[in-house]
PQR file of N, CA, C, O and H, with PARSE charges and radii, in Angstrom:
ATOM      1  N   UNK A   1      13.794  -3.127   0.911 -0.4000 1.5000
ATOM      2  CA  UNK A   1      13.643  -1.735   0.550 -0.0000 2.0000
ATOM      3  C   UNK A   1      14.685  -0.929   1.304  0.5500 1.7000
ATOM      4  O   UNK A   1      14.933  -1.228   2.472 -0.5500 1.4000
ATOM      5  N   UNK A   2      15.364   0.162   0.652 -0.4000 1.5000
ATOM      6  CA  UNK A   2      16.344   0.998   1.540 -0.0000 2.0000
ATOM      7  C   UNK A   2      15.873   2.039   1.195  0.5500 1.7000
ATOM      8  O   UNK A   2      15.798   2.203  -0.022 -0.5500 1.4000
ATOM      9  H   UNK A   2      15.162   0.405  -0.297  0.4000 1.0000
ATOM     10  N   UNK A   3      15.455   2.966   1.950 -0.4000 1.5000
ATOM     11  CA  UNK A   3      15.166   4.302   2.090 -0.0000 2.0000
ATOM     12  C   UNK A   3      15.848   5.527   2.370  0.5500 1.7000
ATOM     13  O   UNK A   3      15.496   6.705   2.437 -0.5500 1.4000
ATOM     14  H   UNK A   3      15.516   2.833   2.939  0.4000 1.0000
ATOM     15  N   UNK A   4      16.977   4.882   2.522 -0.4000 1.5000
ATOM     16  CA  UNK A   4      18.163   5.570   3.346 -0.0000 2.0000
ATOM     17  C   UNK A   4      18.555   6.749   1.531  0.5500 1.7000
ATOM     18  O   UNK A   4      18.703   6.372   0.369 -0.5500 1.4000
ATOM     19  H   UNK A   4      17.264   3.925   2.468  0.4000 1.0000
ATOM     20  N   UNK A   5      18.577   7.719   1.961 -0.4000 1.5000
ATOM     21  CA  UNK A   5      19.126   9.090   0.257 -0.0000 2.0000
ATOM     22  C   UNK A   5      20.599   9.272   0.619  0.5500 1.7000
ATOM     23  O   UNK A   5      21.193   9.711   1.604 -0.5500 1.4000
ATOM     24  H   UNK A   5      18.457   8.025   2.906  0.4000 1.0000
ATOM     25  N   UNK A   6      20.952   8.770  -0.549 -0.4000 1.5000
ATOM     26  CA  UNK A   6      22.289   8.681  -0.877 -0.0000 2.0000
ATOM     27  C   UNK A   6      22.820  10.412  -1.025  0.5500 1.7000
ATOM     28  O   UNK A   6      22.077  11.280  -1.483 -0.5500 1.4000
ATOM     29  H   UNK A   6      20.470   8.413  -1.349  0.4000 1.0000
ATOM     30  N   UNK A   7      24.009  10.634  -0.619 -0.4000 1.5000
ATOM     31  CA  UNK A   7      24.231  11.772  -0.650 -0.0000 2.0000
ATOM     32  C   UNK A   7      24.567  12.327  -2.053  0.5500 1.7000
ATOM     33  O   UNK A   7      24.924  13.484  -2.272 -0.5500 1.4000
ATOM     34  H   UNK A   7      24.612   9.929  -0.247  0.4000 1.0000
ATOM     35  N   UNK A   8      24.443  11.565  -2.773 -0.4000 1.5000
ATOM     36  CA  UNK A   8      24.680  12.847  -4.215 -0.0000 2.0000
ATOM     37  C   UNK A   8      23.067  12.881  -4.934  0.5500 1.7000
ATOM     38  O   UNK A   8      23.106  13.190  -6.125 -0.5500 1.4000
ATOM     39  H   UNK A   8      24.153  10.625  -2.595  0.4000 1.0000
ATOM     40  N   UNK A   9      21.547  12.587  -4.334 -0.4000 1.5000
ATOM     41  CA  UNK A   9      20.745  12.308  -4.666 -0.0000 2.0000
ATOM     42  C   UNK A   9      19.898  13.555  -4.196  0.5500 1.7000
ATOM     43  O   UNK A   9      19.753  13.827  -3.004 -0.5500 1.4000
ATOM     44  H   UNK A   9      21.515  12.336  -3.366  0.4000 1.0000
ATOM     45  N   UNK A  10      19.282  14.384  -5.359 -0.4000 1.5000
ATOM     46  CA  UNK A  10      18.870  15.450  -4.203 -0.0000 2.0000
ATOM     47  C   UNK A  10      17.288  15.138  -3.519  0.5500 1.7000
ATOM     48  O   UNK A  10      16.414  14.474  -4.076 -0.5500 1.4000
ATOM     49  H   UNK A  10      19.401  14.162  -6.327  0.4000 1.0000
ATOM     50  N   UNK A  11      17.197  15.685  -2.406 -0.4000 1.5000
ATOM     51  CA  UNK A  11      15.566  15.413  -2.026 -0.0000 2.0000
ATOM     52  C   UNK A  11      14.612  15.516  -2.592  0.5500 1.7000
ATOM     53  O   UNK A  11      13.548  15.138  -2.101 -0.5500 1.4000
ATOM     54  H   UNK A  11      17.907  16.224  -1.954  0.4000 1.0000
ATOM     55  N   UNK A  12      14.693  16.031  -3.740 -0.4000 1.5000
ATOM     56  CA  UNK A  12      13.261  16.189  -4.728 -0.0000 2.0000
ATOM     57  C   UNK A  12      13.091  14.646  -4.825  0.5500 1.7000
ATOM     58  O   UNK A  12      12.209  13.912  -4.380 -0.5500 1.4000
ATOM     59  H   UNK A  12      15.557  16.339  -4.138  0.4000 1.0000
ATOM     60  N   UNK A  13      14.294  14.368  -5.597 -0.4000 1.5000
ATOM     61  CA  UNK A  13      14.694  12.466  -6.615 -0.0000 2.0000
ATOM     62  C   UNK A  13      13.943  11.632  -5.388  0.5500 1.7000
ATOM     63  O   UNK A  13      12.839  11.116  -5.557 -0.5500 1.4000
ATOM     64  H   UNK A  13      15.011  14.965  -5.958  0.4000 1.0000
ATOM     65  N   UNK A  14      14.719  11.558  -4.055 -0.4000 1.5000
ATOM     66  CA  UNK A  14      14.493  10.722  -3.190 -0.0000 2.0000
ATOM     67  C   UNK A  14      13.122  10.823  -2.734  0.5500 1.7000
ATOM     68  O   UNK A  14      12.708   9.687  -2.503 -0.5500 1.4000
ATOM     69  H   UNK A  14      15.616  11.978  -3.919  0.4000 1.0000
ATOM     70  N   UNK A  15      12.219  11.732  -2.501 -0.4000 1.5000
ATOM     71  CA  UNK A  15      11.086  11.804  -2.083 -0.0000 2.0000
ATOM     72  C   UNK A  15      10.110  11.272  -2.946  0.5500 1.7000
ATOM     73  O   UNK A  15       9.388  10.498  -2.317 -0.5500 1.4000
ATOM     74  H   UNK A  15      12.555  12.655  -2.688  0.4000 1.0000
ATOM     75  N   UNK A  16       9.798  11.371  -4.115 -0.4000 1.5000
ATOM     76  CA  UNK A  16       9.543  10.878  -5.580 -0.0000 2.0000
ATOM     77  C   UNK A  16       9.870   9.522  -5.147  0.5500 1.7000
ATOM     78  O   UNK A  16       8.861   8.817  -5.166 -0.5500 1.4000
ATOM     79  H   UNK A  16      10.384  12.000  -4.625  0.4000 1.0000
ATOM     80  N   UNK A  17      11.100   8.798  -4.698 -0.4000 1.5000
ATOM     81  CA  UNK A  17      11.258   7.553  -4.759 -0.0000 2.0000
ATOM     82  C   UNK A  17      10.298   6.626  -3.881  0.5500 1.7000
ATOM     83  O   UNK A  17       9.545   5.711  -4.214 -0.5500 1.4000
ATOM     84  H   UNK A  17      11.920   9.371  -4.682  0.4000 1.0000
ATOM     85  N   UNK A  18      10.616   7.233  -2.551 -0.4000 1.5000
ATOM     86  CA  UNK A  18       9.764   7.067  -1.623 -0.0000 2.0000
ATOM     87  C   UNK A  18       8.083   7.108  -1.403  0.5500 1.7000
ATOM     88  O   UNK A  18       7.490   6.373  -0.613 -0.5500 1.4000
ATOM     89  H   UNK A  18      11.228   7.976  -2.281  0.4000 1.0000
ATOM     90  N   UNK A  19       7.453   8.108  -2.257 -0.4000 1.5000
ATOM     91  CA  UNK A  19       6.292   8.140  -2.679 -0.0000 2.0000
ATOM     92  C   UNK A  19       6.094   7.070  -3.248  0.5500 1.7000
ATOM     93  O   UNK A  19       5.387   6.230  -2.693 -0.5500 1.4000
ATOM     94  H   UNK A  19       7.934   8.705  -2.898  0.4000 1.0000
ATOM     95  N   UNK A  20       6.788   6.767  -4.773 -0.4000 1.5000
ATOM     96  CA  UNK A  20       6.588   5.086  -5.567 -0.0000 2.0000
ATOM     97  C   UNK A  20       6.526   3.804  -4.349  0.5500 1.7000
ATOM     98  O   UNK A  20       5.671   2.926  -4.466 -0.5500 1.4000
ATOM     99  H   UNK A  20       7.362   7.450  -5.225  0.4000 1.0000
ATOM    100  N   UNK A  21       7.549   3.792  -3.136 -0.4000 1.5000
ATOM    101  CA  UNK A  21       7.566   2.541  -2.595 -0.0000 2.0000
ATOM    102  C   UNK A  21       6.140   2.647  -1.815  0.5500 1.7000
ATOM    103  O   UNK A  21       5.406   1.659  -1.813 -0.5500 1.4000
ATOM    104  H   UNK A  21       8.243   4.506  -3.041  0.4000 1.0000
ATOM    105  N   UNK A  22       5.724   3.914  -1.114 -0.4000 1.5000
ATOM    106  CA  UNK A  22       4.530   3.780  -0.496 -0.0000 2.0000
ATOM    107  C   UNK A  22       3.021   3.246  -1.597  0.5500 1.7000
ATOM    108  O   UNK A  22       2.159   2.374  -1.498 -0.5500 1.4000
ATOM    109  H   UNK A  22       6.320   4.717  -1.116  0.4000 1.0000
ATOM    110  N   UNK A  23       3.322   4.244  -2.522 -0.4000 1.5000
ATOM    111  CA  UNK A  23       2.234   3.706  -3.759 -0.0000 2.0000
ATOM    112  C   UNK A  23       2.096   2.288  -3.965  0.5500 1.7000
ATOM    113  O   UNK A  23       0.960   1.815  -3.949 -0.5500 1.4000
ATOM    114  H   UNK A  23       4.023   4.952  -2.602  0.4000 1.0000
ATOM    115  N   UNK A  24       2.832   1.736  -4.106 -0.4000 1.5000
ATOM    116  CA  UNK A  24       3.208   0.225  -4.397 -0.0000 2.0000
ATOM    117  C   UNK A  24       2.897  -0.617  -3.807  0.5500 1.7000
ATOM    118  O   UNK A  24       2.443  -1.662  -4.274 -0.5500 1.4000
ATOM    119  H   UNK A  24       3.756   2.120  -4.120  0.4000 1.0000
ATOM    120  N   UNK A  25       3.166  -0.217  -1.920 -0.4000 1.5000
ATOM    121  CA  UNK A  25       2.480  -0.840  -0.853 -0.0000 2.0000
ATOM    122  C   UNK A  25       0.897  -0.700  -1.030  0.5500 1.7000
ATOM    123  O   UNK A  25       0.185  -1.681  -1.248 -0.5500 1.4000
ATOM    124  H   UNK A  25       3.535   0.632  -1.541  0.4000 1.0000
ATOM    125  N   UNK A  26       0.418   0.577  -0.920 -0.4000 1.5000
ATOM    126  CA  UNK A  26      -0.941   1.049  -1.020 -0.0000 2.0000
ATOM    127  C   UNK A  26      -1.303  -0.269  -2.097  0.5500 1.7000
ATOM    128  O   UNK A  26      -2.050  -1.223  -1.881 -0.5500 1.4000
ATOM    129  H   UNK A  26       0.996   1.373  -0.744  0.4000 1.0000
ATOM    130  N   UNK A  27      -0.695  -0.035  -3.024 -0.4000 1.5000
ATOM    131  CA  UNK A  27      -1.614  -0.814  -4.561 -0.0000 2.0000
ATOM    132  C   UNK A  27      -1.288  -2.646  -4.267  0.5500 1.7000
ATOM    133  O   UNK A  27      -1.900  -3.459  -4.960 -0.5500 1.4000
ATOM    134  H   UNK A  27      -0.088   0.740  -3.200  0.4000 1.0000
ATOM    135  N   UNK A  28      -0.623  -2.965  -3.554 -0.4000 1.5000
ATOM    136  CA  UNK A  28      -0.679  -4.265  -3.469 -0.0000 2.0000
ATOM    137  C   UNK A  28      -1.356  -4.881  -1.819  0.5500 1.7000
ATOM    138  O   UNK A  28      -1.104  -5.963  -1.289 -0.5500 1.4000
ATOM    139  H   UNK A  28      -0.126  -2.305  -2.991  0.4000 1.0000
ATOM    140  N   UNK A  29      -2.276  -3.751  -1.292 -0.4000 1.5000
ATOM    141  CA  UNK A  29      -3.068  -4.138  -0.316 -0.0000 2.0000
ATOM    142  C   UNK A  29      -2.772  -3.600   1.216  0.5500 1.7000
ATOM    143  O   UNK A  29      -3.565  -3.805   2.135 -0.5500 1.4000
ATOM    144  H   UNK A  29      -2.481  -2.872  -1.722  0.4000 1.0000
ATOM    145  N   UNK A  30      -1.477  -2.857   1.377 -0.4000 1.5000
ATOM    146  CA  UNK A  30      -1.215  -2.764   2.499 -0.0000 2.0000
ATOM    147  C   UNK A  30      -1.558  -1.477   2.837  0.5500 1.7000
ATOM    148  O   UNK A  30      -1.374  -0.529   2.074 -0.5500 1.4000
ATOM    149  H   UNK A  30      -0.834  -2.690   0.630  0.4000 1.0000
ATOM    150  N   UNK A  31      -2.262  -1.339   4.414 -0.4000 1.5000
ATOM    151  CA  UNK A  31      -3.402  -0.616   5.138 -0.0000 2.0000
ATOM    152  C   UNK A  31      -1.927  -0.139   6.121  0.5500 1.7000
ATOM    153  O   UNK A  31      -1.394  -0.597   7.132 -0.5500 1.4000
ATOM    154  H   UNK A  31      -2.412  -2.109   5.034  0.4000 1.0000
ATOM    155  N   UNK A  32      -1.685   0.865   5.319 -0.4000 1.5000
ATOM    156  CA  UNK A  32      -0.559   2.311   6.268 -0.0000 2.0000
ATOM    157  C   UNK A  32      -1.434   3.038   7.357  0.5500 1.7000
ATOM    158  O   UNK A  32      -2.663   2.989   7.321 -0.5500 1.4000
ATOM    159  H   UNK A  32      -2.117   1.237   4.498  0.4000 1.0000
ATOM    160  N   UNK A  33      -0.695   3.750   8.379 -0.4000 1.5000
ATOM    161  CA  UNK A  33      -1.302   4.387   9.120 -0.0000 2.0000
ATOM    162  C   UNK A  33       0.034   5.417   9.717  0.5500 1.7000
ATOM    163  O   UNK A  33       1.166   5.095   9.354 -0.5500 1.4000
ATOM    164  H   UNK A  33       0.304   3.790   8.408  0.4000 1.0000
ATOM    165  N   UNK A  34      -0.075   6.236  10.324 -0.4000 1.5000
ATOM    166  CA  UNK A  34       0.479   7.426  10.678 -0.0000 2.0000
ATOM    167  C   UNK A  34       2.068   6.935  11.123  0.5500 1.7000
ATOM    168  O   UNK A  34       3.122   7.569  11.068 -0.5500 1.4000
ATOM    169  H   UNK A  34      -0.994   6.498  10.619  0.4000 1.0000
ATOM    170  N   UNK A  35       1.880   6.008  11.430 -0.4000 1.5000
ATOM    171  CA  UNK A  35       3.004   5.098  12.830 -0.0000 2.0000
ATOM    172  C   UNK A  35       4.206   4.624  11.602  0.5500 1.7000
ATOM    173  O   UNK A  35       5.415   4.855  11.591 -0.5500 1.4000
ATOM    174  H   UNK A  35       1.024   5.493  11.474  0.4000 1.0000
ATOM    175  N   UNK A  36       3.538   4.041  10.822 -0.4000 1.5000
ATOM    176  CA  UNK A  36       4.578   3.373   9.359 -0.0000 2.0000
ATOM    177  C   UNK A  36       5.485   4.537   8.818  0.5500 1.7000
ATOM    178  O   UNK A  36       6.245   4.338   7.871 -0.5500 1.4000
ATOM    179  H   UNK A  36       2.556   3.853  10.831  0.4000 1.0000
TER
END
């Protein structure tokens, strides 16, 4: 996974992206906490 926002990407796009990778974690079992 790269998380890193490319500079012609604006922060709306990238945050949206980032939401999907956390969702994804969430939905395939993994127990996040503040620290992640």
């Amino acid at each position: 996974m790269n998380s890193q926002q490319k500079p012609d990407i604006l922060v709306k796009e990238h945050m949206f992206k980032l939401m999907g990778f956390f969702a994804e974690a969430k939905g395939n079992g993994a127990e996040l906490d503040v620290n992640t």
